[in-house]
N, C-alpha and C positions, 0 to 999 in steps of 0.2 A: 659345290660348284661343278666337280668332276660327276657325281650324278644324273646331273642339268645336261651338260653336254651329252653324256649317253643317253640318255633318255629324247632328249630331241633326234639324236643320227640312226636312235631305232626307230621313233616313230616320224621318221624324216617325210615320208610318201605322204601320211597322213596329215602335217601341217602343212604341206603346201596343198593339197585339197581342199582344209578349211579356208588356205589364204585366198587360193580360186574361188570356192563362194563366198568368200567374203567381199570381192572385188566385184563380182558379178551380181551380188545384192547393191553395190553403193554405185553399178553402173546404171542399174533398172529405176534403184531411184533418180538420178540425175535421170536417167529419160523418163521418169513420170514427172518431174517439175519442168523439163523443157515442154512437154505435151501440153501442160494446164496453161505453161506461161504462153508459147508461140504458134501452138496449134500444129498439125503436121505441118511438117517443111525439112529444108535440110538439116538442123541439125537434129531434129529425132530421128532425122536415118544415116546421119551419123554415127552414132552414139548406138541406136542398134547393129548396123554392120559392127561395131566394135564387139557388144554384146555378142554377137552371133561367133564371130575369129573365137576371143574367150573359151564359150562356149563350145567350138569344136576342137580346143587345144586339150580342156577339160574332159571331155568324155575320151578323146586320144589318151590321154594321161591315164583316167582310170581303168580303160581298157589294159592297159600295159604294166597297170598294178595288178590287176585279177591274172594277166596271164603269167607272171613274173612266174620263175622255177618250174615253169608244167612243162617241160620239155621231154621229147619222146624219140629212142631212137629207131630209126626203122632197120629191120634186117634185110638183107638181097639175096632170097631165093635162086 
């Protein structure tokens, strides 16, 4: 069990990425069945502004895993 836990708080970044697409896969379905059932209207632009927030929390997120440790310091000439 002690394993389980380390092993999730190293790869901590990395499950919550898969949990991000994985929410953003069962959001796109629910807007493809609101599409076929009600045709455009409010709640497929509902449901994509949702998608859309997601989605820019999501690329924020991975932005800030790629730059995680690269930090640089500058000298003053």
């Amino acid at each position: 069990m002690k394993n389980i836990v380390n092993l999730c708080r190293k790869n901590n970044k990395v499950i919550i990425a898969l949990a991000f697409i994985m929410l953003l896969s069962t959001i796109n379905t629910i807007e493809g069945i609101l599409f076929s059932e009600f045709g455009f209207g409010f709640y497929l632009l509902t449901v994509e502004f949702i998608s859309l927030i997601i989605t820019i929390f999501f690329i924020h997120f991975i932005m800030c895993m790629v730059d995680e440790g690269k930090c640089a310091t500058m000298k003053k000439d």
